[in-house]
N, CA, C and O of each residue as an XYZ file, in Angstrom:
320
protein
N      -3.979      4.887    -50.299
C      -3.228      4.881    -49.059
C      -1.742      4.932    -49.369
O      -1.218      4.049    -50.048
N      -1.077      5.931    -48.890
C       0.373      6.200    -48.960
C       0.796      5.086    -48.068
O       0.210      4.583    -47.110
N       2.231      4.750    -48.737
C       3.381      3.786    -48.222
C       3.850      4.070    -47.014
O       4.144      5.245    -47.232
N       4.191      3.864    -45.736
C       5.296      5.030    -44.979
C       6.387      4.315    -45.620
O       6.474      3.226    -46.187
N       7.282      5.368    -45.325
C       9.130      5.961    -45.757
C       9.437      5.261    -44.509
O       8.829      5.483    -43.462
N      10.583      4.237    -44.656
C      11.217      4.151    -43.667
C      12.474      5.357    -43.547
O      12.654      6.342    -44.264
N      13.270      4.866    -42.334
C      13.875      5.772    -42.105
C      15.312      5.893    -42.798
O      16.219      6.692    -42.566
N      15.247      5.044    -43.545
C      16.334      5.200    -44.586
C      15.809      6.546    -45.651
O      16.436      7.582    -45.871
N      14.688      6.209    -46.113
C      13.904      7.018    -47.145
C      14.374      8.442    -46.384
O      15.359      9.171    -46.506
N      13.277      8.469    -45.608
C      13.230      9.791    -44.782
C      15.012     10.450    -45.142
O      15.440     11.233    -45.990
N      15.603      9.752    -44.140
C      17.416     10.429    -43.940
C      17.700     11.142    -45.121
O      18.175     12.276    -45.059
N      17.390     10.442    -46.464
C      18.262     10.604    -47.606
C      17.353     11.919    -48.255
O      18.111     12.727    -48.790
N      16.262     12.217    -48.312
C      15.711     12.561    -48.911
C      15.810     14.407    -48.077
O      15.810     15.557    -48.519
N      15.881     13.771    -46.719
C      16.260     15.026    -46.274
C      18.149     15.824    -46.600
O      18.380     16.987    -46.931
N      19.238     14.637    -46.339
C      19.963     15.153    -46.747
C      20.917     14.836    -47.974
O      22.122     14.600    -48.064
N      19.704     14.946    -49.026
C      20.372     14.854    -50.628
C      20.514     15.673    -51.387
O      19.810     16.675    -51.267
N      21.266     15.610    -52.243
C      22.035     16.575    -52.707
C      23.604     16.880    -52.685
O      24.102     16.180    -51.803
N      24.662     17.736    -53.383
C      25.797     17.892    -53.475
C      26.129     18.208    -52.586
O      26.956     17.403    -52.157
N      25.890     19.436    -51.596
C      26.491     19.954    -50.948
C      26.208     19.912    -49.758
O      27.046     20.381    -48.988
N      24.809     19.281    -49.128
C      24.183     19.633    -47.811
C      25.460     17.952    -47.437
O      25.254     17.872    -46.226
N      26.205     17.094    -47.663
C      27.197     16.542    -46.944
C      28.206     17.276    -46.740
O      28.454     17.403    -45.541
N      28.995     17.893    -47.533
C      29.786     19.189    -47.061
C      29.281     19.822    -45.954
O      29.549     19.442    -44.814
N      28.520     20.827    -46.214
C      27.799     21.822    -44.613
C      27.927     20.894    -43.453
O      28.694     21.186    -42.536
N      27.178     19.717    -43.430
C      27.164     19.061    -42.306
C      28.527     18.302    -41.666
O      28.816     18.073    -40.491
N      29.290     17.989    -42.987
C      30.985     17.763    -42.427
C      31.524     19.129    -41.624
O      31.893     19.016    -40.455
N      31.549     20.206    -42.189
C      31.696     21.531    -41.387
C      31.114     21.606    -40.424
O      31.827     21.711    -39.426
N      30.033     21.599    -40.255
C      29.288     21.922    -38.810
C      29.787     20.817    -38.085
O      30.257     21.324    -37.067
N      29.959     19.540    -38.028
C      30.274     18.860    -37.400
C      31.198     19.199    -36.064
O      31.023     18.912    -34.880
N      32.365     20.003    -36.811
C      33.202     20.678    -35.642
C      32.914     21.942    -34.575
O      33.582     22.470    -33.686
N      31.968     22.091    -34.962
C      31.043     23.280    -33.875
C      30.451     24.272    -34.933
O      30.509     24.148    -36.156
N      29.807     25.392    -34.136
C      29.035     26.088    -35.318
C      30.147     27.484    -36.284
O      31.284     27.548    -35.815
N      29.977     28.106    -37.029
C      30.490     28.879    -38.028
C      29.095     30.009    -38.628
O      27.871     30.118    -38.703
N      30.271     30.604    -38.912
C      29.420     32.134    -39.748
C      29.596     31.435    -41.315
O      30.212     30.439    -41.694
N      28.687     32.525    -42.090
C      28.487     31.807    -43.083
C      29.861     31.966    -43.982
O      30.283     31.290    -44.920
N      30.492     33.361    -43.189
C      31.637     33.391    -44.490
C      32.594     32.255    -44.242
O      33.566     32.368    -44.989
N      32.663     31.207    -43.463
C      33.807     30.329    -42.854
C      33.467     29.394    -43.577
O      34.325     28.766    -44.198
N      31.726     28.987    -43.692
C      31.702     28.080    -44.230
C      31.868     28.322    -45.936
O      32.534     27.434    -46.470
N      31.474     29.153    -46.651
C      31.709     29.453    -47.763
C      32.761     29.489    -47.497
O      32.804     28.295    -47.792
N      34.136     29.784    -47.085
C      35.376     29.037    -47.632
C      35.965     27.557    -47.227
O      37.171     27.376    -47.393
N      35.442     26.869    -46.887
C      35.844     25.759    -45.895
C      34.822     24.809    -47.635
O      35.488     23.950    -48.212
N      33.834     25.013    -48.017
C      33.381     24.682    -48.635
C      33.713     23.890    -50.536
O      33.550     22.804    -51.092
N      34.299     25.419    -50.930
C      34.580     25.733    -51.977
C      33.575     26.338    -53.073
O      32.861     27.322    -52.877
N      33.626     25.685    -54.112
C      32.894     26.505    -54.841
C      31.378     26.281    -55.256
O      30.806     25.897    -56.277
N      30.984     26.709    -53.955
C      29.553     26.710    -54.109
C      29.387     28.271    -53.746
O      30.080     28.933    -52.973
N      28.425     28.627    -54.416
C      27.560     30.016    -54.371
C      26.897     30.732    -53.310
O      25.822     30.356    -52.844
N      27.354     31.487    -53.023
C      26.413     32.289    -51.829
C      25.095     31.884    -51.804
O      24.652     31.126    -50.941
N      24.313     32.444    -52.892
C      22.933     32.198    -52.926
C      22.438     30.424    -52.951
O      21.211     30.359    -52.873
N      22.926     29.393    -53.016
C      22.888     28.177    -53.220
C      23.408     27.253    -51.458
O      23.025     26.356    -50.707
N      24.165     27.966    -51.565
C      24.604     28.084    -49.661
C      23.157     28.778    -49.024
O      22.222     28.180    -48.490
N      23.254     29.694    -49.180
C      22.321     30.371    -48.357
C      20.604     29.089    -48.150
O      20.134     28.623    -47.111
N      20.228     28.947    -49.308
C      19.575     27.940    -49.840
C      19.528     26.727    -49.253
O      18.506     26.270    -48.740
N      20.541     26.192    -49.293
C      20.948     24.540    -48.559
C      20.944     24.713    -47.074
O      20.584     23.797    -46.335
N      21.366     25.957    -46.595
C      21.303     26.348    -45.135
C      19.560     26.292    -44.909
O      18.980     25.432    -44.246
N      18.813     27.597    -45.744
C      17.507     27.556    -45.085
C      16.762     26.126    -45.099
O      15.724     26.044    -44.443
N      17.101     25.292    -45.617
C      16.427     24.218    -46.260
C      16.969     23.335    -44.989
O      16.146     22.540    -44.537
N      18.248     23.378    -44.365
C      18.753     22.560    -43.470
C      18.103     22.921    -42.149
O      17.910     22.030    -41.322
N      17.767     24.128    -41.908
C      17.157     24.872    -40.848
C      15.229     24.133    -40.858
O      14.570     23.450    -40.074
N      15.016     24.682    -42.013
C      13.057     23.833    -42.386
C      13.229     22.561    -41.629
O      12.461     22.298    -40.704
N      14.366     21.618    -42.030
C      14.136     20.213    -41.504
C      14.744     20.156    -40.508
O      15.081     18.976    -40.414
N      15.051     20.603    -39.818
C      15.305     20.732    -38.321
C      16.949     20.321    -38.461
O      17.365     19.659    -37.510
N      17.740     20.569    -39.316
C      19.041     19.716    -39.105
C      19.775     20.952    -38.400
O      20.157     20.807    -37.238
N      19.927     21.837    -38.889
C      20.786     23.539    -38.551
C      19.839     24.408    -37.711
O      18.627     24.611    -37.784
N      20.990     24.937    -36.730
C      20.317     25.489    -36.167
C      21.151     27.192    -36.582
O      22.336     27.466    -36.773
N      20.038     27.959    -36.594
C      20.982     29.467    -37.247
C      20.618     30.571    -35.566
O      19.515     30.959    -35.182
N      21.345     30.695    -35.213
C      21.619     31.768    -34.056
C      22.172     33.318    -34.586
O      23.242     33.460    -35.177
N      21.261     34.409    -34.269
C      21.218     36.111    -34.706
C      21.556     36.346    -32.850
O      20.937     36.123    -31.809
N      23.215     37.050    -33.321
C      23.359     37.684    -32.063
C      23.226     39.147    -32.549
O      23.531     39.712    -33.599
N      22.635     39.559    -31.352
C      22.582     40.813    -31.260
C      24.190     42.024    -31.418
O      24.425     42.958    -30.650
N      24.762     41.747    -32.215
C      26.113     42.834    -32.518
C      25.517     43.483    -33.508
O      24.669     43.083    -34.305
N      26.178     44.822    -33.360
C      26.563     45.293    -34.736
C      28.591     45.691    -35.184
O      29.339     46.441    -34.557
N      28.915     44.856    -36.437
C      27.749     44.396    -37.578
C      27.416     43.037    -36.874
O      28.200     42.476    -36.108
N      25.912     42.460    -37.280
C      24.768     41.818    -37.503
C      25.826     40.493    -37.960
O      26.421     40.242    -39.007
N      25.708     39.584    -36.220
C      26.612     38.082    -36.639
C      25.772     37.127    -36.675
O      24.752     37.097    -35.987
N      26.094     36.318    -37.421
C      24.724     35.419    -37.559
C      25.989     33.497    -37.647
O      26.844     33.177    -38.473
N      25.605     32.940    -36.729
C      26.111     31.578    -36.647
C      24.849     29.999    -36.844
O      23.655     29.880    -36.567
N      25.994     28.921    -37.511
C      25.147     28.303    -38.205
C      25.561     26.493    -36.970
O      26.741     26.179    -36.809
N      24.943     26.021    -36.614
C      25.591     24.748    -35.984
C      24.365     23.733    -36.263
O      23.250     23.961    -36.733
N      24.963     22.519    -35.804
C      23.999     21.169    -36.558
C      23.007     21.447    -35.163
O      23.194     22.416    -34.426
N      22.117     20.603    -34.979
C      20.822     20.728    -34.265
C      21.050     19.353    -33.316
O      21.701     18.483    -33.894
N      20.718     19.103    -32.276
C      21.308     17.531    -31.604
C      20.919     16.535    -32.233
O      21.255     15.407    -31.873
């Protein structure tokens, strides 16, 4: 029989790691494209961004919005 996680467990485990406190300090102020946040960020990697985003999106923290423009805008904001 598994333990339950309180909700300390849970929080951390969802947002641990280097950089997913960054993203979420950014989003904090409303939502952004990804190139805003890759500079608002620093030096973290496209592909590692991209990464920490889909991963923030799986656990329900980010929400990613595809507007219909071309070129193809894509915005990133925290989830309520």
């Amino acid at each position: 029989m598994e333990k339950a996680k309180c909700p300390i467990e849970i929080t951390l485990s969802v947002i641990s790691g280097k950089w997913k406190f960054l993203i979420i300090r950014e989003l904090m102020g409303g939502g952004k494209r990804f190139g805003a946040l890759h500079k608002c960020i620093g030096p973290i990697s496209a592909k590692i961004l991209t990464q920490q985003l889909r991963e923030m999106e799986n656990d329900g923290l980010v929400e990613r919005k595809v507007f219909s423009e071309i070129p193809p805008k894509v915005e990133y904001s925290l989830t309520p």
